[in-house]
NUPA-77900 format. One record per residue (C-alpha): chain; x, y, z. Coordinates in steps of 0.1 Angstrom, whole numbers. Layout:
<node fifi="A" x="X" y="Y" z="Z"/>
...
This chain:
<node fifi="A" x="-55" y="309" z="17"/>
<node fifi="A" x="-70" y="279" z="1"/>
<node fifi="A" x="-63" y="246" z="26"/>
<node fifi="A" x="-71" y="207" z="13"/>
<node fifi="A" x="-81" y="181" z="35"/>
<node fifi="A" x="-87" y="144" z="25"/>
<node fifi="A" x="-117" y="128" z="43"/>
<node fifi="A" x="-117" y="89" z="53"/>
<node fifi="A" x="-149" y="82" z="31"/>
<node fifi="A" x="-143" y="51" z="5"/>
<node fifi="A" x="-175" y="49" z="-6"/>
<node fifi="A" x="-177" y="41" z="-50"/>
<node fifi="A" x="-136" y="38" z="-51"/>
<node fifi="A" x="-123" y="12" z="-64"/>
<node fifi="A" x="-87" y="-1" z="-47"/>
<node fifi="A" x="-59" y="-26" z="-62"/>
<node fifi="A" x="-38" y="-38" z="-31"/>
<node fifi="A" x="-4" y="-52" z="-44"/>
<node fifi="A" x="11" y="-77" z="-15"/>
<node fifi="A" x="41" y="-97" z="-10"/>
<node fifi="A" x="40" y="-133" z="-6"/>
<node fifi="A" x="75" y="-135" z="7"/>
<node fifi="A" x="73" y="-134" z="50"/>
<node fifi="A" x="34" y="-145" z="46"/>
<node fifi="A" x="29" y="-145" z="82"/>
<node fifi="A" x="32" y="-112" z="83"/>
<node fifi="A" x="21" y="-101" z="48"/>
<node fifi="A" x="-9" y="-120" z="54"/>
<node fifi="A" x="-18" y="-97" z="83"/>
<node fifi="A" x="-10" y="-63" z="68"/>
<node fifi="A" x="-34" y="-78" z="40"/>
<node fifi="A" x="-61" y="-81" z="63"/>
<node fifi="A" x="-58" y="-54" z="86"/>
<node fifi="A" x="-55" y="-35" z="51"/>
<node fifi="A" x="-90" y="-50" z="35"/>
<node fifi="A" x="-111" y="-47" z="69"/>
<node fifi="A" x="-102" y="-11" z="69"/>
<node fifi="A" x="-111" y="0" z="36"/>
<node fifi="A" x="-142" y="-20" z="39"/>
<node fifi="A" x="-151" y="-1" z="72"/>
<node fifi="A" x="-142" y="32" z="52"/>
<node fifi="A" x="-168" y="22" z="28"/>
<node fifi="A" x="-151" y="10" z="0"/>
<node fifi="A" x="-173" y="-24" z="-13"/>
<node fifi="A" x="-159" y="-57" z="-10"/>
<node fifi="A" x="-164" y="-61" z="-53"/>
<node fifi="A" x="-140" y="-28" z="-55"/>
<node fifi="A" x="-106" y="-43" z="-38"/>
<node fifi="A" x="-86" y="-59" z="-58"/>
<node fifi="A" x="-53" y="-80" z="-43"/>
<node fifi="A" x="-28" y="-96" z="-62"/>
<node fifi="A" x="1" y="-115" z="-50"/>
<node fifi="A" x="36" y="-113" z="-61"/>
<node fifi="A" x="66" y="-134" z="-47"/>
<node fifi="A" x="88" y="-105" z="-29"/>
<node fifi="A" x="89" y="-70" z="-25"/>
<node fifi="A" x="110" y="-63" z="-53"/>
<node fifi="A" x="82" y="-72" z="-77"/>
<node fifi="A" x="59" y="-46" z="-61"/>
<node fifi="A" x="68" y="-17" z="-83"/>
<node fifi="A" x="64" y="-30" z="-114"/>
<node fifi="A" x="33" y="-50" z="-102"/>
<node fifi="A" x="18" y="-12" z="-95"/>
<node fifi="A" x="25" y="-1" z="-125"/>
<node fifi="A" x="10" y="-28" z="-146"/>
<node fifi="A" x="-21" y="-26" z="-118"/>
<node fifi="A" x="-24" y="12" z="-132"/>
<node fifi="A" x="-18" y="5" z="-167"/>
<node fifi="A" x="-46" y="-20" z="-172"/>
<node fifi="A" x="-70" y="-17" z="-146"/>
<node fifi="A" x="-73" y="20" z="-137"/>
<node fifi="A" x="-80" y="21" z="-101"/>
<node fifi="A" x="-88" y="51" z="-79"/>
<node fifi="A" x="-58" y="44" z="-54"/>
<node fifi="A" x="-31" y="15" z="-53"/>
<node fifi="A" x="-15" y="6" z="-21"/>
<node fifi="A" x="19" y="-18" z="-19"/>
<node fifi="A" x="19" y="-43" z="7"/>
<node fifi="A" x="55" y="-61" z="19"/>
<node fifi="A" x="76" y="-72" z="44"/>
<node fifi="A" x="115" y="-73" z="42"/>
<node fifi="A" x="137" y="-85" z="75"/>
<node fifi="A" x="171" y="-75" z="80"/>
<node fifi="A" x="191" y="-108" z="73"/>
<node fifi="A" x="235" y="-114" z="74"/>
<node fifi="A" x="238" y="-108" z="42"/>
<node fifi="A" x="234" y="-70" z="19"/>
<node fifi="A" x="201" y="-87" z="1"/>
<node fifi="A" x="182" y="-65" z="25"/>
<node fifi="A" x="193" y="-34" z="13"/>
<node fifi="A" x="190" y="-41" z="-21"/>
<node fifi="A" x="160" y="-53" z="-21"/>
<node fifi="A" x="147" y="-24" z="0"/>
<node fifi="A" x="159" y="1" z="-18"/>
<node fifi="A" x="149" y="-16" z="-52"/>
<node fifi="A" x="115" y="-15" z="-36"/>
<node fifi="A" x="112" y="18" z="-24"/>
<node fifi="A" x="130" y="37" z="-53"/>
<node fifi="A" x="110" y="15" z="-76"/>
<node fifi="A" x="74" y="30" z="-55"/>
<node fifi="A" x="86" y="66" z="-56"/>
<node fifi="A" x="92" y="66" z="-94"/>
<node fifi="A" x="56" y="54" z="-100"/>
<node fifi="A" x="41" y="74" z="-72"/>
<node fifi="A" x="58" y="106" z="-90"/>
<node fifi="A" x="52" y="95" z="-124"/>
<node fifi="A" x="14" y="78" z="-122"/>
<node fifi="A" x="-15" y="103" z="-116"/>
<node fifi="A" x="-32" y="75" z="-94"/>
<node fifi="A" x="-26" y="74" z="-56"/>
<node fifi="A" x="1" y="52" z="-42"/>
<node fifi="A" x="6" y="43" z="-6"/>
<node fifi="A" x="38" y="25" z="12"/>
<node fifi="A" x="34" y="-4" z="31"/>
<node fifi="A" x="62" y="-23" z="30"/>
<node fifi="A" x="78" y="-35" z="62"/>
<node fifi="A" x="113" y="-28" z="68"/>
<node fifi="A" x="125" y="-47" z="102"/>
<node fifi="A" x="152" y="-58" z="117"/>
<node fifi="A" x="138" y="-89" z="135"/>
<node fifi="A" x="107" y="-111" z="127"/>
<node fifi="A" x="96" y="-99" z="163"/>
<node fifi="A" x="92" y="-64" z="153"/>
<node fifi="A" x="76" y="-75" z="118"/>
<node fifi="A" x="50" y="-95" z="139"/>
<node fifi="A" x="44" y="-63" z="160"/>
<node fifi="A" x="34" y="-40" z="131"/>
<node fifi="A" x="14" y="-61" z="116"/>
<node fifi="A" x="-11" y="-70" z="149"/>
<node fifi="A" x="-36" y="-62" z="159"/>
<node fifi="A" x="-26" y="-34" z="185"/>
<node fifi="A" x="-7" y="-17" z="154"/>
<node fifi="A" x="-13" y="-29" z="121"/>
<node fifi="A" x="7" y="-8" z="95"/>
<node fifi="A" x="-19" y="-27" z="70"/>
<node fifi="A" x="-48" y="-7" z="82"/>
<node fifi="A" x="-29" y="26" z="86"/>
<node fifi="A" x="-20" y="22" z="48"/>
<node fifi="A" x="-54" y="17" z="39"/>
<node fifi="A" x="-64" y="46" z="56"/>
<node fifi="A" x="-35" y="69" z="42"/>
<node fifi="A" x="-49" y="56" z="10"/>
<node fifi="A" x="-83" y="69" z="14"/>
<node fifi="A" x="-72" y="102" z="24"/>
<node fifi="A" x="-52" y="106" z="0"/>
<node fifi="A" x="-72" y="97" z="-33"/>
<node fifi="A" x="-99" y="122" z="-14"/>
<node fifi="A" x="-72" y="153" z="-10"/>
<node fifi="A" x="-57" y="149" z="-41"/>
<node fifi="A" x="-95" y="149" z="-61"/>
<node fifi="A" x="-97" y="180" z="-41"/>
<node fifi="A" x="-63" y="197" z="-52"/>
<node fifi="A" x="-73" y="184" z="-89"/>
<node fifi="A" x="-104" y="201" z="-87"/>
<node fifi="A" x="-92" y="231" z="-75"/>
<node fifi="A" x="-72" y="244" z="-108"/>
């Protein structure tokens, strides 16, 4: 039996953060819950790059151009989208998510999910504090997985 496990060491990757302006507050947080994290994996301050685009919805094809141009080790997608009265939630959600999950399957670089989806700017605020900051999880998921994945690709 051959098992894989992905390690949290960041040291000599390189890391594009993609990050919503829309809900700032909170975007702002997950950004730097996100950056302290990788930095305390070891990735160098030089290797993280962030760029901001105006919603969510622009995340996927901000990835994608991320990929195309820059070639980073892993890419992480940084949002947060609040349940409001109107259906612009869900579409904007889903455009979001589907959108990540096509690149994730079709890109050989490492994507990770952080995009809030809440229901009240209360909860928002709560995942992105500094008891729980979904930022700094991401960024952590992100390490571990660029490090398991080298390992599966080195393993054919």
């Amino acid at each position: 039996m051959n098992e894989f496990q992905g390690g949290l060491n960041g040291s000599g990757l390189t890391v594009g953060i993609a990050v919503s302006r829309f809900n700032q507050a909170v975007t702002e947080r997950l950004l730097d819950g996100a950056v302290d994290r990788l930095r305390r994996l070891g990735v160098a301050p030089e290797a993280i790059d962030v760029v901001w685009v105006p919603g969510a919805f622009e995340l996927p094809q901000t990835v994608h151009i991320m990929d195309q141009r820059k070639g980073y080790d892993g890419l992480m997608a940084l949002g947060c989208v609040i349940r409001g009265e109107t259906p612009h939630f869900d579409v904007v959600v889903r455009a979001a998510s589907s959108g990540l999950t096509r690149f994730g399957l079709s890109s050989q670089t490492p994507l990770v999910f952080g995009v809030l989806t809440c229901d009240t700017a209360e909860q928002a605020r709560a995942r992105a504090g500094l008891k729980s900051n979904k930022g700094a999880e991401a960024a952590e998921s992100l390490i571990e997985l660029v490090n398991v994945l080298r390992q599966v690709g080195d393993a054919r």
